[in-house]
Backbone as a printed PyTorch tensor [residue, N CA C, xyz], in Angstrom:
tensor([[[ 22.6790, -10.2880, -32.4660],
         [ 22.3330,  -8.8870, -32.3410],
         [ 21.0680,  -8.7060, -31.4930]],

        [[ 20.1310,  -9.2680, -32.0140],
         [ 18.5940,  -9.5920, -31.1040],
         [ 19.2440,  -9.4460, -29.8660]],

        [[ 19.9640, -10.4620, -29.1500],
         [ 20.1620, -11.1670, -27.6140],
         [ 20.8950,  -9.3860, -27.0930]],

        [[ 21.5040,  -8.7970, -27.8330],
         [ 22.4380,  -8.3210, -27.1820],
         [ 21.6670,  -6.8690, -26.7620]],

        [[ 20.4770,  -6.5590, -28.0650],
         [ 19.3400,  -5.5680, -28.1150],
         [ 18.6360,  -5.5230, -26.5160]],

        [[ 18.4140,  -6.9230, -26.6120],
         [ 16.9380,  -7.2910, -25.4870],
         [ 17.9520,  -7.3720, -23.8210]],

        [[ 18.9860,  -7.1500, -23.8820],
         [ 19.5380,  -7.6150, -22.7370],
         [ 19.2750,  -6.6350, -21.8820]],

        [[ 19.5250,  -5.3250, -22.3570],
         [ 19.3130,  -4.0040, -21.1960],
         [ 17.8350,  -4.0850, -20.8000]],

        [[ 16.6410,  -4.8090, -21.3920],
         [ 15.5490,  -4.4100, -21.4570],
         [ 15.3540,  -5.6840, -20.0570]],

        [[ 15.5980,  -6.9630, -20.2550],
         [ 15.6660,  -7.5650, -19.4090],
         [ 16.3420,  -7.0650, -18.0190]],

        [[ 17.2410,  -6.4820, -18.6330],
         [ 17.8220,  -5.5560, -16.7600],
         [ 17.2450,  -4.7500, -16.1640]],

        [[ 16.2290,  -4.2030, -17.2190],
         [ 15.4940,  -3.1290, -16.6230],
         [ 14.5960,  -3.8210, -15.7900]],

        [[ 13.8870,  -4.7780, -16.1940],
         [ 12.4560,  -5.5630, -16.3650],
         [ 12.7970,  -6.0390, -14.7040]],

        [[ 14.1510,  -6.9400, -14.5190],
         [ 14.5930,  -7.5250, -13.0820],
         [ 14.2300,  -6.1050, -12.0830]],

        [[ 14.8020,  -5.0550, -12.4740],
         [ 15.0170,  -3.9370, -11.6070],
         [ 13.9660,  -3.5930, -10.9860]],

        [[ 12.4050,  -3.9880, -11.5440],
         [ 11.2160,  -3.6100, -10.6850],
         [ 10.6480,  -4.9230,  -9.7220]],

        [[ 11.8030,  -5.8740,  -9.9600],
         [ 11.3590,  -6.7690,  -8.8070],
         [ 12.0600,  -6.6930,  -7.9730]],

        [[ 11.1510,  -7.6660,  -6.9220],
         [ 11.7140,  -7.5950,  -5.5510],
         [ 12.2870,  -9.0260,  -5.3840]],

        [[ 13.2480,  -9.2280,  -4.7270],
         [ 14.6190,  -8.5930,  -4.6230],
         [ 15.3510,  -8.7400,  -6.3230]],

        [[ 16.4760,  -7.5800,  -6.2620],
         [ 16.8780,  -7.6960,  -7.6960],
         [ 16.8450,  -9.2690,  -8.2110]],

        [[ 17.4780,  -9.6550,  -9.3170],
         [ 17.5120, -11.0490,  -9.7020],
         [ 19.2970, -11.3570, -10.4370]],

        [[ 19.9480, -10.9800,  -9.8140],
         [ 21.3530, -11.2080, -10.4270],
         [ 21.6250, -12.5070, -10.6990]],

        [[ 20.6020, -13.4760, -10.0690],
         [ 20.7390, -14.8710, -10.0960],
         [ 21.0480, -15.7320, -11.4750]],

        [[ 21.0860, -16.6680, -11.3040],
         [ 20.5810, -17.4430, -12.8370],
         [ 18.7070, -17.7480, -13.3000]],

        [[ 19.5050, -17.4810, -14.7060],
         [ 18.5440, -17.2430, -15.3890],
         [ 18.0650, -18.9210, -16.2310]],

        [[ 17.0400, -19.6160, -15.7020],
         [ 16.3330, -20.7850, -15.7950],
         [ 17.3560, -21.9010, -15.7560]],

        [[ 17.8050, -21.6700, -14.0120],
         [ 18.9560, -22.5420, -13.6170],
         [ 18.5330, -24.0940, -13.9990]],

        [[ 19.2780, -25.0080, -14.1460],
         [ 19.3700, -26.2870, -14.0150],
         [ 18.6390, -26.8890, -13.4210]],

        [[ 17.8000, -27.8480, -13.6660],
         [ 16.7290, -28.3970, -13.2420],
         [ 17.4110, -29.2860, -12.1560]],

        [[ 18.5140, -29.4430, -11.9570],
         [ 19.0510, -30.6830, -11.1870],
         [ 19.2320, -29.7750, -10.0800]],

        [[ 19.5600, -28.5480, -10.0560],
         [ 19.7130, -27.3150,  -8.8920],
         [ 18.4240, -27.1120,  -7.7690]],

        [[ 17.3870, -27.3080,  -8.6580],
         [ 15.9240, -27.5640,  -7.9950],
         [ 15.0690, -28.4060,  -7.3420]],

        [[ 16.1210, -29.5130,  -8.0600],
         [ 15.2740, -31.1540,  -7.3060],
         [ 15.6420, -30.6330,  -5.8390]],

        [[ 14.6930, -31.4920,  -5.0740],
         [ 14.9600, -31.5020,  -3.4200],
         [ 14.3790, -30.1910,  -2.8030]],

        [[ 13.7900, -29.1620,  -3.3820],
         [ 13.6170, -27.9550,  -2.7880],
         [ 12.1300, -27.3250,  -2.8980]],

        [[ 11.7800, -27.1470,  -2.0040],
         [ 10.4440, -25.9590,  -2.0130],
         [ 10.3860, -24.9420,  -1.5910]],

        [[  9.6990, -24.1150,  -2.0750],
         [  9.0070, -22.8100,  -2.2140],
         [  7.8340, -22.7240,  -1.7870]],

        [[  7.6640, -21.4070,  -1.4250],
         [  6.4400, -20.4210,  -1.2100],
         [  6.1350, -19.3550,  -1.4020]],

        [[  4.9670, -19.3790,  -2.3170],
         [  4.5610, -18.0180,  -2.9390],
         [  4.6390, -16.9300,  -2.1120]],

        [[  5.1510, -15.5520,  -2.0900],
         [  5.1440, -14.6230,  -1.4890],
         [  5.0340, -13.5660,  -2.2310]],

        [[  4.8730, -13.4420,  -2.9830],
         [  4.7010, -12.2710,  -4.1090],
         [  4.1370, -12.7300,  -5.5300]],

        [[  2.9650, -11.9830,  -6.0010],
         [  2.6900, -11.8150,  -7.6680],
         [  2.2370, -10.7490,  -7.8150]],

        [[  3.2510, -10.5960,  -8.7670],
         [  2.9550,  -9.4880,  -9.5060],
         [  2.0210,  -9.4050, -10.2440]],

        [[  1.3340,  -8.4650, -10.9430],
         [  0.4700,  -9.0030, -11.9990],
         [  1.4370,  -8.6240, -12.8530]],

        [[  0.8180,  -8.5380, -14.4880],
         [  1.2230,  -7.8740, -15.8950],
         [  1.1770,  -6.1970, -15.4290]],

        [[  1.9790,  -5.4760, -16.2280],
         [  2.0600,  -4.1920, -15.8770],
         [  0.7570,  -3.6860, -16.7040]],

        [[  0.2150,  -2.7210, -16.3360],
         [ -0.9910,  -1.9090, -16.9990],
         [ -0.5460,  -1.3380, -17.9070]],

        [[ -0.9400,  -0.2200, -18.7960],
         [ -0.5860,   0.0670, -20.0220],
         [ -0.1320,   1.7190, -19.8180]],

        [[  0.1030,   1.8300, -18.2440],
         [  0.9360,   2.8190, -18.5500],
         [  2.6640,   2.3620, -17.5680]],

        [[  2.3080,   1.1560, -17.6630],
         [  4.0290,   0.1310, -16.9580],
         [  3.8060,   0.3420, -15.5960]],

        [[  2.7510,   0.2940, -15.1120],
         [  3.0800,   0.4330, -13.6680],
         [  2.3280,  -1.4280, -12.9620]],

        [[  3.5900,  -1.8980, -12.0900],
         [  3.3310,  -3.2800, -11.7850],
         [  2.3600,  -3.1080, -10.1710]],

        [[  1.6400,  -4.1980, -10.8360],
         [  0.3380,  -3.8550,  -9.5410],
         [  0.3780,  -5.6830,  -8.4370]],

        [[  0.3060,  -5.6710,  -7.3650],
         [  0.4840,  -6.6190,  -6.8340],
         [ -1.1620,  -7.1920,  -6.9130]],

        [[ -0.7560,  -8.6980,  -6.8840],
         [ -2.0610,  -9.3440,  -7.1000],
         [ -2.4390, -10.0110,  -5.8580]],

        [[ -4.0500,  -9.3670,  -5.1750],
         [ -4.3420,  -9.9710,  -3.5850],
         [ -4.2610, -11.3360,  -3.7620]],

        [[ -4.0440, -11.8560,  -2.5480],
         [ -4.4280, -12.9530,  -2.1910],
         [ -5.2330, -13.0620,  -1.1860]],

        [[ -5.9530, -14.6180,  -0.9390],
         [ -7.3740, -14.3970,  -0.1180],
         [ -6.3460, -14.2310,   1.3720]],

        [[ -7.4700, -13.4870,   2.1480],
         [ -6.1940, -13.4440,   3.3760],
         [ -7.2240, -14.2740,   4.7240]],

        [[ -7.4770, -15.8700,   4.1310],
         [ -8.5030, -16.2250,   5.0310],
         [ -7.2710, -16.9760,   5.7710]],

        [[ -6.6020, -17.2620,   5.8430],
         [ -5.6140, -17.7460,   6.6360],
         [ -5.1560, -19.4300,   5.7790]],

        [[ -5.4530, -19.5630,   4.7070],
         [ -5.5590, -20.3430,   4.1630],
         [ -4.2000, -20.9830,   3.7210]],

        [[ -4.1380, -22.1910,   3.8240],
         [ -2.2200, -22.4220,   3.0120],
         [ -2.2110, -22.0710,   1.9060]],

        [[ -0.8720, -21.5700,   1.8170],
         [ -0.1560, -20.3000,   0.8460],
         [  0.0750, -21.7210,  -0.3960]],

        [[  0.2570, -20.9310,  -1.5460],
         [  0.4930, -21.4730,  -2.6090],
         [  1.9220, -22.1830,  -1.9870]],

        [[  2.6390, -23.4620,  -2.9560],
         [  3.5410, -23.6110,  -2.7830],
         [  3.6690, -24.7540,  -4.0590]],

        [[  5.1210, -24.5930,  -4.0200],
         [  5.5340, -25.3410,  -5.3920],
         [  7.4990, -26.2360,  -4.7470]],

        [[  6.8020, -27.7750,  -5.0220],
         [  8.5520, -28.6190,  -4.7320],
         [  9.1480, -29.4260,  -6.1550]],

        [[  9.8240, -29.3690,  -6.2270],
         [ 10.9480, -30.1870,  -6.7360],
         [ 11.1220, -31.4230,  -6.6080]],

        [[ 10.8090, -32.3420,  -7.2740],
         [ 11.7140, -33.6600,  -6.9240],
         [ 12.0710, -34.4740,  -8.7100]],

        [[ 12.7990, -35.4960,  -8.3910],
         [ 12.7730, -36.4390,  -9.7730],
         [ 12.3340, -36.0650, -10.5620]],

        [[ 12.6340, -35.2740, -11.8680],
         [ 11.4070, -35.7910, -12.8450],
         [ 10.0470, -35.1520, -12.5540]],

        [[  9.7090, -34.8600, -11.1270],
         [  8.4230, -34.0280, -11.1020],
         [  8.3240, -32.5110,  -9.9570]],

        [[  7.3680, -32.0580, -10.5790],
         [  6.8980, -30.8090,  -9.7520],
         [  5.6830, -31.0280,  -9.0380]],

        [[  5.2800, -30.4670,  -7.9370],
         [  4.2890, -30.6110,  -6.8840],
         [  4.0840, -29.8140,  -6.2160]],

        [[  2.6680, -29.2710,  -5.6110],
         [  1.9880, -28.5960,  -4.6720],
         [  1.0770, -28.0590,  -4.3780]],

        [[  1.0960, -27.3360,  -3.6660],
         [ -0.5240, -26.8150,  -3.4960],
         [ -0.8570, -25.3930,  -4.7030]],

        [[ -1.7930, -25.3910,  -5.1010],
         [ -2.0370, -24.4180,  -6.2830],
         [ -3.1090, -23.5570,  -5.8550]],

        [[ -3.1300, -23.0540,  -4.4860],
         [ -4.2320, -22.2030,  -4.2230],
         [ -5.8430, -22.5770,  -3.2230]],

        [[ -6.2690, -23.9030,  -4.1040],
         [ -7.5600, -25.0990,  -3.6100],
         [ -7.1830, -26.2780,  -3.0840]],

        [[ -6.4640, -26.4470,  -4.5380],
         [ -5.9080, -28.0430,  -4.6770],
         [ -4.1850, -28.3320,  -4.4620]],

        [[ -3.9370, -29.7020,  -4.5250],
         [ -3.1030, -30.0930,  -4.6430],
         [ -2.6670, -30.4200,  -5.9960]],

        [[ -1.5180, -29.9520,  -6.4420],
         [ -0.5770, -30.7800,  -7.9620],
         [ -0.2510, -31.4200,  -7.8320]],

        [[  0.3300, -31.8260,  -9.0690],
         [  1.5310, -32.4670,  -9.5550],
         [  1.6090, -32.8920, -10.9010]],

        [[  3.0240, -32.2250, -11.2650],
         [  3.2810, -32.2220, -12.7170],
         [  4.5390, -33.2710, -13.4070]],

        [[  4.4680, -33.4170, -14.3590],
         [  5.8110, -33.8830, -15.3560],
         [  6.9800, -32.5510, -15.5380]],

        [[  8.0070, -33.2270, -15.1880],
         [  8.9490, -31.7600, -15.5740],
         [  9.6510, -32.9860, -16.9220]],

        [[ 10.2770, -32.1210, -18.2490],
         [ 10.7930, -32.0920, -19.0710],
         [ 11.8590, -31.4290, -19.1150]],

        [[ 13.1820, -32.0680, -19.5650],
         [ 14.2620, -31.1640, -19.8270],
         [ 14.2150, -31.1400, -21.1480]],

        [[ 14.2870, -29.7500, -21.5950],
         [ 14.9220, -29.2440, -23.0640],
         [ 15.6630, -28.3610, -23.0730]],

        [[ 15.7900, -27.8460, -24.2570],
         [ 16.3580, -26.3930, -24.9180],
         [ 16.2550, -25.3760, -23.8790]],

        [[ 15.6280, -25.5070, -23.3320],
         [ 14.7610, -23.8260, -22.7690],
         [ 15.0750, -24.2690, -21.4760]],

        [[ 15.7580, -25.6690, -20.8640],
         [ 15.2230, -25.8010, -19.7970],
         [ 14.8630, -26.6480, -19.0620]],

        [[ 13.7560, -26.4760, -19.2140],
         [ 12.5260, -27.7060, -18.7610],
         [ 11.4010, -26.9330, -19.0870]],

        [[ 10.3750, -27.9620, -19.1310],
         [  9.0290, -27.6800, -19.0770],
         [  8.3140, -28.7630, -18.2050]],

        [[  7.1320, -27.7300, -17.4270],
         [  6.3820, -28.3560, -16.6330],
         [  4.8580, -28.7490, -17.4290]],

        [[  4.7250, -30.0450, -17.6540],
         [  3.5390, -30.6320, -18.1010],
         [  2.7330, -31.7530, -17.8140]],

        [[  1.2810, -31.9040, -18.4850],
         [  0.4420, -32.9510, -17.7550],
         [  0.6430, -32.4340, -16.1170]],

        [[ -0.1660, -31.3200, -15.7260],
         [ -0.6230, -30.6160, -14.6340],
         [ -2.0430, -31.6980, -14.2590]],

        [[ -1.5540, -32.6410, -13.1250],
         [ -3.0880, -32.8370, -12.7360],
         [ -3.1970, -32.0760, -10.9500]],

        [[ -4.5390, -32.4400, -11.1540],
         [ -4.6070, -31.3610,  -9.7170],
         [ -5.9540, -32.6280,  -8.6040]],

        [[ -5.8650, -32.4990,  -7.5740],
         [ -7.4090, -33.1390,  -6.7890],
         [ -8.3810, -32.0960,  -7.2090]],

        [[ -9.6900, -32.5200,  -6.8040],
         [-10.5900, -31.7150,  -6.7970],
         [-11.3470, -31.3540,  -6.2530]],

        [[-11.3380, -30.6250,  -4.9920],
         [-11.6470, -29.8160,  -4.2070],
         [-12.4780, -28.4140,  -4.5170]],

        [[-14.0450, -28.1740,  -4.1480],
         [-14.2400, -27.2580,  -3.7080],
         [-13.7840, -26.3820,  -3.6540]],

        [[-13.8260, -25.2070,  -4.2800],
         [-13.1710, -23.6660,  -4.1520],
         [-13.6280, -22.4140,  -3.8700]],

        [[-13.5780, -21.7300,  -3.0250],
         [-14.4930, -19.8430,  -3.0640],
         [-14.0670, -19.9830,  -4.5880]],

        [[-14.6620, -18.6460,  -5.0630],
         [-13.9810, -18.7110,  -6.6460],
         [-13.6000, -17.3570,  -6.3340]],

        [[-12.8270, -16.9710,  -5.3420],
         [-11.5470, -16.3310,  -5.5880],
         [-10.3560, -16.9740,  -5.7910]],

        [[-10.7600, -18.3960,  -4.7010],
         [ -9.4740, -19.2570,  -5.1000],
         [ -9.0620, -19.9250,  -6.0200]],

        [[-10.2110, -20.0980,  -6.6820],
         [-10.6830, -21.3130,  -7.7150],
         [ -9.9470, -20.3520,  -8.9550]],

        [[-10.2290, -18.7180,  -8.9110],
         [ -9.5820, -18.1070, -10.3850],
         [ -7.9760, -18.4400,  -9.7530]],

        [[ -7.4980, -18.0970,  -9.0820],
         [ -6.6600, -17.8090,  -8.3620],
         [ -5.3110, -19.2050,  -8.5270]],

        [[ -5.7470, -20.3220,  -8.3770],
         [ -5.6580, -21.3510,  -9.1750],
         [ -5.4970, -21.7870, -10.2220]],

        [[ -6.1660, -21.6550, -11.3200],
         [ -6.6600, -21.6350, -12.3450],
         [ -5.4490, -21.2070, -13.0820]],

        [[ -5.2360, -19.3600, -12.5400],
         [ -4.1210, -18.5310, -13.3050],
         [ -2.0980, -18.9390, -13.0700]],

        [[ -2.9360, -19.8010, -11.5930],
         [ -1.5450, -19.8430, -11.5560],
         [ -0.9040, -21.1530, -12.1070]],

        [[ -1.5890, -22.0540, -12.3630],
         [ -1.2730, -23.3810, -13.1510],
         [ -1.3180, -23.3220, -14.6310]],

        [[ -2.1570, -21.9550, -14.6970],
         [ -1.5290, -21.6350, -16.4070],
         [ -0.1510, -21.3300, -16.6140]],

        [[  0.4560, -20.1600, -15.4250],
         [  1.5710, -19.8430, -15.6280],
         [  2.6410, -20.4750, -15.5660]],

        [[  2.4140, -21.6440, -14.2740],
         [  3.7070, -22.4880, -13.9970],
         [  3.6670, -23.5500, -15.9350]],

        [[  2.5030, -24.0110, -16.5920],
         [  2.7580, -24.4350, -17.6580],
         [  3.0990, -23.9060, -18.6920]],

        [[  2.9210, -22.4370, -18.8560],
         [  3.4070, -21.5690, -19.8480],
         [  4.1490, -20.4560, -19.3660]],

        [[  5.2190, -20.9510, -18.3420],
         [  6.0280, -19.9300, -17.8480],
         [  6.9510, -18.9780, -18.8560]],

        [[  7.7050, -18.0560, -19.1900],
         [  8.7100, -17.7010, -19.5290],
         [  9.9310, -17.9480, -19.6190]],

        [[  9.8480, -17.5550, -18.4180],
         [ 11.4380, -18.1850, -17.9290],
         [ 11.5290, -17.8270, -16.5640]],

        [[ 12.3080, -18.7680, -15.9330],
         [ 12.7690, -18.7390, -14.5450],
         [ 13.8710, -18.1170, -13.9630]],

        [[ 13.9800, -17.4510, -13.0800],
         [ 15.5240, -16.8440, -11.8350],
         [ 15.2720, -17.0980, -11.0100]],

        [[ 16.6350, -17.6950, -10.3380],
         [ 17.2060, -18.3380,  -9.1040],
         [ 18.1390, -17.0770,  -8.7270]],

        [[ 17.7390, -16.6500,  -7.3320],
         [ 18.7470, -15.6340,  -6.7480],
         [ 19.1510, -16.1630,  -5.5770]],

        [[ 19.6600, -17.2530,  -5.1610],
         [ 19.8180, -18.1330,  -3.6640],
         [ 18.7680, -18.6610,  -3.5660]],

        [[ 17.9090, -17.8880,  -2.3220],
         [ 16.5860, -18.5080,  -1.5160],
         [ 15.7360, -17.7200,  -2.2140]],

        [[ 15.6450, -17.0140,  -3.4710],
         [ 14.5790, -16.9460,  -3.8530],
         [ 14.1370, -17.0410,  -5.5430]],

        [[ 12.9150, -17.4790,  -5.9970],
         [ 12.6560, -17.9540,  -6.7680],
         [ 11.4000, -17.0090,  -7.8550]],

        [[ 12.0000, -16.7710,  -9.0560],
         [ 11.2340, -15.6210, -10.1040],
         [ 10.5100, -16.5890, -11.1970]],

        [[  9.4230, -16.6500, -11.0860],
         [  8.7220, -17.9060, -12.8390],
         [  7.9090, -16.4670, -13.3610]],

        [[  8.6320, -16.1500, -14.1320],
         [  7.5380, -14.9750, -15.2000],
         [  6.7570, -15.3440, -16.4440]],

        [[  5.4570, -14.8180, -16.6350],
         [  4.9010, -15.9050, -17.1480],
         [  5.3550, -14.7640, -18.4090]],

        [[  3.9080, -15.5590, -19.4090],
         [  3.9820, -15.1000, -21.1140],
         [  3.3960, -13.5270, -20.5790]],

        [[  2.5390, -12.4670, -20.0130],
         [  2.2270, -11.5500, -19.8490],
         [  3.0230, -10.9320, -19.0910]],

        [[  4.2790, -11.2080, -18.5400],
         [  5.1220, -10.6510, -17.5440],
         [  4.3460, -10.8040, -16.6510]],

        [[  3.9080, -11.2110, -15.9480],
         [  3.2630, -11.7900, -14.7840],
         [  4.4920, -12.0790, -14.0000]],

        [[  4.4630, -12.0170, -12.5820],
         [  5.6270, -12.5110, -12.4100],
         [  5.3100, -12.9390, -10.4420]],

        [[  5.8840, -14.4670, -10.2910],
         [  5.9290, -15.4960,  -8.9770],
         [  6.9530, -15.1920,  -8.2340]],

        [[  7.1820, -14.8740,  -6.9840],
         [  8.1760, -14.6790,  -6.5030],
         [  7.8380, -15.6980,  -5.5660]],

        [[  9.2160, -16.6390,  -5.0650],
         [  8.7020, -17.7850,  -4.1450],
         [  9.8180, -17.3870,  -3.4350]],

        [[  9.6750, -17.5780,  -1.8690],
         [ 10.8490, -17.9660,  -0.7980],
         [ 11.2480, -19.5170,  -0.7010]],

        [[ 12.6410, -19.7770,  -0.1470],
         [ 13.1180, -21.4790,  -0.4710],
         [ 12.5460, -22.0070,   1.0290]],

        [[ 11.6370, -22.6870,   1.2640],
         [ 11.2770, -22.9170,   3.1180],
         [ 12.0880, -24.5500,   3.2160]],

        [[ 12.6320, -24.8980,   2.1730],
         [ 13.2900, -26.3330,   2.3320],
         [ 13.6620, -26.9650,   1.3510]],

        [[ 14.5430, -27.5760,   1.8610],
         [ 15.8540, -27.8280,   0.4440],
         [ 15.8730, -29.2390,   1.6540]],

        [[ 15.8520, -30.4160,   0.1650],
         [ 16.3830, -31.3420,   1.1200],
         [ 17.5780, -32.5640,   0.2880]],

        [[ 18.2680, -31.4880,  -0.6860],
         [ 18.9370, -31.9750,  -1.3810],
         [ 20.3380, -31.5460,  -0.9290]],

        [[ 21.4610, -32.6910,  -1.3640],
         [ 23.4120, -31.9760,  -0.3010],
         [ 23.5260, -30.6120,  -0.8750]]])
């Protein structure tokens, strides 16, 4: 009864992103190996009267966030630094854990900027796959929109 309650609410929730998300919903981790992304959109959490506010990024010309796929692990740039994580398959999925990062120097726009977004990829929500593009919403509805810039899996 729950699942069937929350489902319209979730349709609604897709409907204020960009592009809709008809995709799957925290596709198969084996669907992901071989492929990267690039951040192109965050949303923040909606304010408290629901209106979703986009979150700047520094616009020093700096490389864009990005997040890959391979074996068993996740990797990339997180804003400053470089990742790389443990992926886990479970129930839910997977989970991305044991986040280590280099340590690099940061403005501390980048440095928060960072910070928030390696919270989210570890305490994501849940994930959508719509083709070439990629939704990780965190625990605040926060929400990652990535483009696919390379797939190097058949």
């Amino acid at each position: 009864m729950g699942i069937v309650t929350l489902a319209p609410f979730f349709l609604i929730g897709c409907a204020n992103l960009v592009p809709p998300c008809p995709g799957k919903t925290t596709p198969p981790y084996s669907e992901l190996v071989g492929t990267q992304w690039e951040l192109n959109r965050w949303n923040m959490a909606p304010n408290t009267m629901g209106e979703v506010r986009l979150r700047s990024m520094p616009s020093d010309g700096g490389q864009k966030i990005s997040l890959q796929f391979s074996q068993g692990r996740a990797s990339g740039y997180s804003g400053c630094n470089r990742f790389s994580a443990q992926i886990i398959e479970d129930s839910r999925g997977f989970q991305i854990e044991q986040i280590a990062t280099t340590r690099m120097a940061c403005a501390s726009n980048r440095d928060e900027i960072e910070r928030e977004f390696l919270y989210l990829l570890r305490d994501y929500r849940s994930i959508a796959r719509d083709g070439n593009y990629l939704l990780i919403i965190g625990p605040n509805r926060e929400v990652l929109g990535f483009n696919l810039i390379q797939r190097t899996n058949p």
